[in-house]
TORPA-172020 format. One record per residue (C-alpha): x, y, z. Coordinates in steps of 0.001 Angstrom, whole numbers, plus 500000, padded with zeros to 6 digits. Layout:
XYZ
...
***
This chain:
344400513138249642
345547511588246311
344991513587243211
341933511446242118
340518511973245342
341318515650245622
339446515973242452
336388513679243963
336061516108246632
336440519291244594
333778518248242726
331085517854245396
332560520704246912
331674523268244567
327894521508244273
328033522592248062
328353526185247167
325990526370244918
323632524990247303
324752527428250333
324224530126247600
320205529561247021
319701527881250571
318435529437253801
320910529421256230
319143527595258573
318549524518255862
322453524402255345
323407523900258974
320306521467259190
322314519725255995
325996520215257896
324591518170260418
323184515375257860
326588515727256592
328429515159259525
326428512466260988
326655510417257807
330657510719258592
330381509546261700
328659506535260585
331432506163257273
333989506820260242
332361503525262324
331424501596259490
334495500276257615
332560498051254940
330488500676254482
333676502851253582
335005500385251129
331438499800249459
330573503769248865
334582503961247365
335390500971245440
336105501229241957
334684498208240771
331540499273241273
329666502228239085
328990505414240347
325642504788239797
325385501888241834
327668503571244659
325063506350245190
322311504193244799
323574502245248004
323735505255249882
320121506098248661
318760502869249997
320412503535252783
319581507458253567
316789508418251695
314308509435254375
316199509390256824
318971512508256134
317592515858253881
317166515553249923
320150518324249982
322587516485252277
321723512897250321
321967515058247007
325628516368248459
326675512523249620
325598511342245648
327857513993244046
331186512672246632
331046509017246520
330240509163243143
333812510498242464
336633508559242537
338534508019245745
342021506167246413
341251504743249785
338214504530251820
339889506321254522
339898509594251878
336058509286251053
335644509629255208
337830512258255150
336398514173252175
332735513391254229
333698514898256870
335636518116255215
332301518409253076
330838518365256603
332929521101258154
332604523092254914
328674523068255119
328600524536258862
331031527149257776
329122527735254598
326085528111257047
327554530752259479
329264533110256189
325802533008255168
324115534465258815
327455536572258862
328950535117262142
332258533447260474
334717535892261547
333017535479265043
332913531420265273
336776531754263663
337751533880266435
335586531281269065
337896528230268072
340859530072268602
339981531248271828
338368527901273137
342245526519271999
344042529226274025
341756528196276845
342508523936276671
346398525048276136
346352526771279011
344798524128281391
346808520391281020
344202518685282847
341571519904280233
343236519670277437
344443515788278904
340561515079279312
339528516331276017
342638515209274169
341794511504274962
341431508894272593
339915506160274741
337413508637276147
334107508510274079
333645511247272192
330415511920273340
331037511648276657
333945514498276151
331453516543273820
328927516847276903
331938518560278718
332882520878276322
328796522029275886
328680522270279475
332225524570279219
330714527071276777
327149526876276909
325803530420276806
329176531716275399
329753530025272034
327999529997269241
326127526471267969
327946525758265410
331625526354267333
329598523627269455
329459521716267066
333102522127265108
334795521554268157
333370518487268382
334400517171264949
338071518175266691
337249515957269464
336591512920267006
340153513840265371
339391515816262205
341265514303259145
343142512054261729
344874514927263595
344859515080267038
342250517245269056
344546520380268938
345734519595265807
342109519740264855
341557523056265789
344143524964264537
342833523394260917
339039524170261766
340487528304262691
342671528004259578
339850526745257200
337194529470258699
340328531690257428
340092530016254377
336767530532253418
337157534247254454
339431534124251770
341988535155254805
345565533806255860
345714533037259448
349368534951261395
349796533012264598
351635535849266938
353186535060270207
354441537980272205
355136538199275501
352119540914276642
349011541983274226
349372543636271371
347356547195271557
344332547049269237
346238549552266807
349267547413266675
347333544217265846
346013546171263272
349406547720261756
350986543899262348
348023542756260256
348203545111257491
351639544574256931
351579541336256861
348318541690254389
350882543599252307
353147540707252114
351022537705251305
348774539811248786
345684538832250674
343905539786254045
345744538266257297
343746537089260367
346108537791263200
345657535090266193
347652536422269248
348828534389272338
350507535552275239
353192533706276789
355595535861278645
358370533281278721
359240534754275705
360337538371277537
359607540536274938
359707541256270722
356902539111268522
356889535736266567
354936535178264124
353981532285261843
352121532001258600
351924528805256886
354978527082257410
356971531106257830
357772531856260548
359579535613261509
360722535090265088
361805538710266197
361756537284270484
364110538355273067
363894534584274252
365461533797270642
368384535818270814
368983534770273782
369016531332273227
371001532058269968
373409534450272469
373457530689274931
374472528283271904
377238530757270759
379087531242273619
378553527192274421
380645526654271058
383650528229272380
***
């Protein structure tokens, strides 16, 4: 997002928390939803994009469209929520989806910190992308664009029904749709990261080549916790092609301590001479 937009969106952003704050769980993911299905519609309805962000028109008049539109048929919170963002400035209609949707996203995460399962649907995400990376023909299926997305979401609530939380339902499903125009998987490593996020938490992806014990995912964690200044969510993946030693990458970091590295390094050294 543009700086005007980024400042749109922080703006109805904080109004979000200070509804999660006073709300009953329950009434926040009822509003995520409002949320989210409002940015599906912004995300199918290009005119209604450029009318809900153009500039030549008040603010006033921008959220009173939407009111015509909504009112009665979303919640007084989520309508209240949708008045506060497109009555900011935005650069491009494309940014006042994208800041719907994040608002979206934000709200269903608000709504699990709030019941206390965040570090649980975090960990669900992650896990439910270790399972698609693992399987091509999945991951082909549900990375599809010209597949519908709701034919694709029945398949993934048929994959974890019984084993996932609702709302890690529903997030992954905001993945399917390509969240802020990433790609499926792309989509989920930014849903993990901003559950992270709003654990106040930096997410360590670690690849090693067998699981980590319990007590060395811990000390891993707690030295990198050490070196960022804030808590670390480790997120482990086993791939034994990489024979032994751990990578690891925070942010755009990355500390790549693998035997397959040193190899390779050992291959393109002895190729140079």
């Amino acid at each position: 997002m543009q700086a005007a937009s980024r400042e749109s969106y922080k703006v109805a952003a904080e109004h979000l928390d200070a509804y999660a704050r006073s709300a009953d769980p329950v009434a926040v993911a009822h509003t995520a939803n409002d949320l989210l299905a409002v940015a599906g519609l912004l995300r199918r309805e290009t005119r209604l994009r450029r009318a809900l962000s153009d500039s030549a028109r008040s603010a006033a008049d921008r959220a009173g469209l939407l009111g015509e539109m909504l009112r009665g048929k979303i919640s007084e919170g989520a309508l209240d929520l949708l008045a506060s963002l497109v009555s900011g400035r935005w650069s491009a209609p494309s940014e006042l989806l994208d800041g719907a949707e994040r608002l979206g996203v934000e709200a269903v995460l608000a709504s699990v910190d709030a019941a206390g399962d965040l570090g649980e649907v975090e960990d669900e995400l992650f896990r439910f992308g270790q399972v698609v990376a693992g399987q091509p023909a999945l991951s082909a299926v549900l990375s599809n664009p010209v597949a519908p997305v709701d034919q694709r979401a029945v398949l993934v609530g048929e994959l974890l029904a019984g084993k996932a939380k609702l709302a890690t339902v529903r997030l992954i499903e905001v993945a399917l749709a390509g969240f802020g125009g990433r790609s499926f998987t792309g989509s989920l490593t930014r849903l993990v990261e901003l559950a992270a996020e709003r654990r106040d938490r930096q997410v360590a992806y670690v690849t090693v080549a067998a699981p980590l014990t319990d007590e060395e995912e811990r000390r891993l964690g707690a030295r990198l916790s050490a070196m960022y200044g804030r808590e670390v969510s480790v997120k482990q993946t086993v791939d034994p092609e990489v024979l032994g030693g751990v990578s690891v990458q925070v942010g755009s970091d990355l500390y790549d301590g693998t035997v397959l590295r040193r190899l390779n390094e050992t291959r393109n050294a002895l190729a140079k001479r």
